[in-house]
Backbone as a ProteinNet text record, in pm:
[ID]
protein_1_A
[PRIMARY]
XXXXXXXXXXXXXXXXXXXXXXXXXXXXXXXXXXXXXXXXXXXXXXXXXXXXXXXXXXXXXXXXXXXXXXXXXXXXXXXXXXXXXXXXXXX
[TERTIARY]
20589.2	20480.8	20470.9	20432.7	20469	20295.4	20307	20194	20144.8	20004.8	19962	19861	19939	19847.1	19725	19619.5	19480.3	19524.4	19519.2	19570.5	19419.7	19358.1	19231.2	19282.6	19277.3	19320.8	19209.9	19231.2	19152	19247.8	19174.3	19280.4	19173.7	19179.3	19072.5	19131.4	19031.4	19043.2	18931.1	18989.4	18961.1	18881.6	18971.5	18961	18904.5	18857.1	18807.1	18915.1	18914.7	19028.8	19167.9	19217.7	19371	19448.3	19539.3	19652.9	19623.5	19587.3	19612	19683.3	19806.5	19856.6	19832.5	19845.4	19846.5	19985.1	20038.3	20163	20096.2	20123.1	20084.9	20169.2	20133	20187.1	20287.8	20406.1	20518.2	20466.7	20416	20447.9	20254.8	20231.6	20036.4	20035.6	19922.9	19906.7	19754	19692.8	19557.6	19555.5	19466.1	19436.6	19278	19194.7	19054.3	19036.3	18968.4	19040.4	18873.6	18773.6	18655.4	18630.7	18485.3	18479.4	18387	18416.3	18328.6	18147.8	18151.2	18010.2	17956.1	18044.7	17984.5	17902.8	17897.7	17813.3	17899.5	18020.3	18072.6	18202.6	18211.5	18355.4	18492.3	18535.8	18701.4	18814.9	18877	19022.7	19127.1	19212	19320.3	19442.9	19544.3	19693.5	19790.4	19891.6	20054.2	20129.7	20125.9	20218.4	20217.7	20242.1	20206.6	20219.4	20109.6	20120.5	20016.9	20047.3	20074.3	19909.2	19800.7	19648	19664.6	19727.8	19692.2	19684.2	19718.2	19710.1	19587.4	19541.9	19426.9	19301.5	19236.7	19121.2	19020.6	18945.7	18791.2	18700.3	18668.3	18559.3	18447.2	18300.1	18201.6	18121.4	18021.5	17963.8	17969.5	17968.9	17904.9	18050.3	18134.1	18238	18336.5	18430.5	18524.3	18632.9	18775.9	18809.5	18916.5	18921.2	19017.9	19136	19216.4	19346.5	19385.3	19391	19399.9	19538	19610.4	19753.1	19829.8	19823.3	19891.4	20057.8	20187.1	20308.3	20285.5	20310	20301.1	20403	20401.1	20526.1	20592.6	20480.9	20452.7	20383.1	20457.9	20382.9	20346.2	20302.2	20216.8	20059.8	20037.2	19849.2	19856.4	19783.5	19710.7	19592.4	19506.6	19411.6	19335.5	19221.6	19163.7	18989	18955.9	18745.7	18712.2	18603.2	18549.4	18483.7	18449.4	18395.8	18501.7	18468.2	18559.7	18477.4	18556	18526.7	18503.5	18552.6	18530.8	18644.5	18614	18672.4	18725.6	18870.1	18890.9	18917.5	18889.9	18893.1	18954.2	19065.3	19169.2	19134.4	19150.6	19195.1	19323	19438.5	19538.1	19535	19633.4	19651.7	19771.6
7464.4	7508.2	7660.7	7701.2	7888.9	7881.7	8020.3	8085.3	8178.8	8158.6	8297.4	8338.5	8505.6	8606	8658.9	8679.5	8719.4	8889.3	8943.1	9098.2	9133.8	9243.5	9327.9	9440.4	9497.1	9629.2	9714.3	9843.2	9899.4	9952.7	9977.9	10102.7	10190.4	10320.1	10432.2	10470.7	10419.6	10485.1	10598.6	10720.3	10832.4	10894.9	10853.8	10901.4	10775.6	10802.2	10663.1	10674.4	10552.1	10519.3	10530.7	10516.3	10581.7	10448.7	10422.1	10267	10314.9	10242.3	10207	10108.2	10100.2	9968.7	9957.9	9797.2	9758.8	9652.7	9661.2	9554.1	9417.9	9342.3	9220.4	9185.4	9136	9065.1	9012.2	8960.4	8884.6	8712.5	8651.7	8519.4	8484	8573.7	8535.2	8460.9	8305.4	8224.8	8231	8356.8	8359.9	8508.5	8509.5	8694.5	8671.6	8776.3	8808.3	8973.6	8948	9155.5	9185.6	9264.4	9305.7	9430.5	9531.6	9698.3	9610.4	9735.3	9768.4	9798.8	9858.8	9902.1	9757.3	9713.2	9591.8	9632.7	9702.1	9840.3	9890.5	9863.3	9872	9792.9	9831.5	9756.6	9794.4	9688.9	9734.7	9634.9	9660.4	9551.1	9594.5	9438.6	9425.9	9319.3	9417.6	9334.8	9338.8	9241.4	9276.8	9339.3	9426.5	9495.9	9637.2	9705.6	9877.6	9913.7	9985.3	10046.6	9920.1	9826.7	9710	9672.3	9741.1	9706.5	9558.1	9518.1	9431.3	9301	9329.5	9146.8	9191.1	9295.7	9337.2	9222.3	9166.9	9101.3	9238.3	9207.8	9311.2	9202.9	9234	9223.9	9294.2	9178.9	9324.2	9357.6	9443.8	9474.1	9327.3	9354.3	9251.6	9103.1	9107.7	8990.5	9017.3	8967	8923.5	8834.8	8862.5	8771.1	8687.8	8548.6	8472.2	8379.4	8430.9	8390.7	8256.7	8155.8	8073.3	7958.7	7928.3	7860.5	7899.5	8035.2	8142.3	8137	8086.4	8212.1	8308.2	8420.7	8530.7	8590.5	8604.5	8639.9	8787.5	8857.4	9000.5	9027	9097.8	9142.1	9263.6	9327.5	9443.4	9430.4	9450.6	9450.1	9559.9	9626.2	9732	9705	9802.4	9831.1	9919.2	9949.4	10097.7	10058.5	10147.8	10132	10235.7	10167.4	10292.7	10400.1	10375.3	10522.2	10576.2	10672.2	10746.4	10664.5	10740.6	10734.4	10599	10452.9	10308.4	10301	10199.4	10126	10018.3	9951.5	9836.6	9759.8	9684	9543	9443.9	9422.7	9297.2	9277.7	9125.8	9000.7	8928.4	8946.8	8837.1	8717.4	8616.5	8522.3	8424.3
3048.2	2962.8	2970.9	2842.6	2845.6	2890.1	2956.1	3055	2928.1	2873.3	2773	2861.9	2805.8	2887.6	2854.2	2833.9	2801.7	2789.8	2647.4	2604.2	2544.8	2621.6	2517.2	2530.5	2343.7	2330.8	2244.7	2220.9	2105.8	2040.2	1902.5	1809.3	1743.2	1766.9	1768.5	1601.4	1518.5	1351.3	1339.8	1353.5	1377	1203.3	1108.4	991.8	911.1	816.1	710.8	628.6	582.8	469.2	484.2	631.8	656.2	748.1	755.3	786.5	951	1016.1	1194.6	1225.8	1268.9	1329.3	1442.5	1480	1603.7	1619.7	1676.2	1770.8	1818.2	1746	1801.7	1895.9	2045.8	2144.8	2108.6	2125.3	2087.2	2187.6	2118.5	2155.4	2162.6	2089.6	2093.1	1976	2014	1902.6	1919.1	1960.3	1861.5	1879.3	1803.7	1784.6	1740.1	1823.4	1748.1	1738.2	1617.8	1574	1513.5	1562.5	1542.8	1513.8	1442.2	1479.6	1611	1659.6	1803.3	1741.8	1664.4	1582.6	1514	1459.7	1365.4	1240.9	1178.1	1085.6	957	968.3	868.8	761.6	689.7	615.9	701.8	684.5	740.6	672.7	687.2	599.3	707.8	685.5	786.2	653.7	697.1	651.3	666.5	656.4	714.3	661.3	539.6	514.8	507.1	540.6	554.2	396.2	379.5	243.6	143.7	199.4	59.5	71.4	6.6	-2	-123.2	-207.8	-254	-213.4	-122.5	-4.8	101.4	62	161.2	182.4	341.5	341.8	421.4	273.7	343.9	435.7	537.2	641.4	606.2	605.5	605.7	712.3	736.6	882.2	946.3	1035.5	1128.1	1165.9	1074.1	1084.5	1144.1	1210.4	1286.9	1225.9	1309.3	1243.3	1329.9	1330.9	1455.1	1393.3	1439.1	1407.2	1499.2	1540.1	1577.3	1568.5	1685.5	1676.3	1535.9	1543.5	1463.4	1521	1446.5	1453	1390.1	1402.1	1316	1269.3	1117.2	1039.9	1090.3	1091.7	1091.7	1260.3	1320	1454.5	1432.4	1323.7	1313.7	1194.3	1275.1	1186.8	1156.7	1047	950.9	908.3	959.1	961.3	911.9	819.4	787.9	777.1	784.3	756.1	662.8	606	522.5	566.4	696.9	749.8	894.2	970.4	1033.8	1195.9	1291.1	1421.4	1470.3	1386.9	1440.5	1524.2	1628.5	1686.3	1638.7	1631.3	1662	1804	1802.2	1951.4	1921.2	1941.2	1966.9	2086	2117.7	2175.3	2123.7	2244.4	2169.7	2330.4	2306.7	2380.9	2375.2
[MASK]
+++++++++++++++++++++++++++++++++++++++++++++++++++++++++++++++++++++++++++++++++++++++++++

């Protein structure tokens, strides 16, 4: 039986409106991806560049990926305002 490891990370979106990736764990089948503020909009998607597959989040939501393979081991990320935090959980 594979051993999953408990991963908490941040990704500091410094600027509003600009791509942050994060590296998803190689072999994580859940992911929870939050702002630290909870206060504003943010969107997350797998393809760099590619906003038309974009899912907006609004204040306050979260989002859990659950007995996930993942196609894509890179998340993209941006908020509408500057200086948010993101908070991953993978597993």
């Amino acid at each position: 039986m594979a051993r999953h490891i408990l991963v908490q990370d941040t990704v500091a979106m410094t600027l509003a409106d600009t791509e942050y990736s994060y590296n998803i764990p190689i072999g994580a089948r859940q992911l929870l991806i939050k702002l630290r503020s909870g206060t504003k909009v943010w969107k997350y998607y797998l393809v760099s560049g590619d906003t038309s597959k974009t899912s907006t989040m609004q204040p306050g939501q979260s989002r859990n990926f659950e007995d996930v393979v993942f196609a894509a081991f890179t998340l993209y990320v941006q908020s509408t305002s500057a200086t948010q935090v993101l908070e991953i959980r993978s597993e």
